[in-house]
N, C-alpha and C positions, 0 to 999 in steps of 0.2 A: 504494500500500500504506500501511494505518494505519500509527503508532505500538504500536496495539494489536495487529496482526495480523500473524503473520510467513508468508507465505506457503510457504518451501523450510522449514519445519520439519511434517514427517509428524504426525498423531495421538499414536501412540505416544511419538514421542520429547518432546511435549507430554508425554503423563502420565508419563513416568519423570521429567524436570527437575521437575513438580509434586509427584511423589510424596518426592521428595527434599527438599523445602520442608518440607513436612508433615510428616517425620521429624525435621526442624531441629527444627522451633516442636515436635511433641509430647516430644521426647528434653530439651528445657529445659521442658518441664511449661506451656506459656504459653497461654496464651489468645488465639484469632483477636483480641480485641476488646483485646488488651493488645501485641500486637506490632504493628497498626493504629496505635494510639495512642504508638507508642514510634517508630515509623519514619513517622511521618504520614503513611501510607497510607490509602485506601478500604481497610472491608475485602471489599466486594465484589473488588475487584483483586486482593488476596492471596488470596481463597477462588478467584475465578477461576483464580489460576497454579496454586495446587495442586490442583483437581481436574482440571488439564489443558487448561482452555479454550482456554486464551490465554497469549501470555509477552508481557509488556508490557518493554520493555527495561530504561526507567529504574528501574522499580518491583524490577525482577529485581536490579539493581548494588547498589539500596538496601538489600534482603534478605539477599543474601550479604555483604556489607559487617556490615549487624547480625550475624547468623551469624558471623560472624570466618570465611567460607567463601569458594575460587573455585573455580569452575568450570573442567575441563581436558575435553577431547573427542579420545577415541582411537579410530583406525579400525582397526579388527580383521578 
């Protein structure tokens, strides 16, 4: 298994973690190509995690880290 590619994570739960990205970066008004440049990412990479591609691990720590966010996972 990639770095890139996490195999036990479904589709869907891909695009909710992405769609949450993308509420981060638009709710502070920022631009793909400014939050790229501030977190030294591709921003292929971060457009990748938020339309759900893909969760790239390191890239995801670096994003919530900018965000001042972390992630908790509740089984309901």
């Amino acid at each position: 298994m990639s770095n890139k590619n996490c195999g036990f994570i479904d589709k869907t739960t891909l695009r909710e973690i992405g769609y949450e990205l993308w509420k981060l970066r638009k709710q502070r008004g920022m631009y793909l190509k400014s939050v790229a440049f501030q977190t030294k990412l591709p921003e292929r990479v971060i457009e990748g995690m938020e339309i759900g591609k893909f969760i790239q691990y390191t890239a995801f720590r670096r994003l919530s880290e900018f965000y001042g966010k972390k992630m908790r996972i509740v089984f309901e």
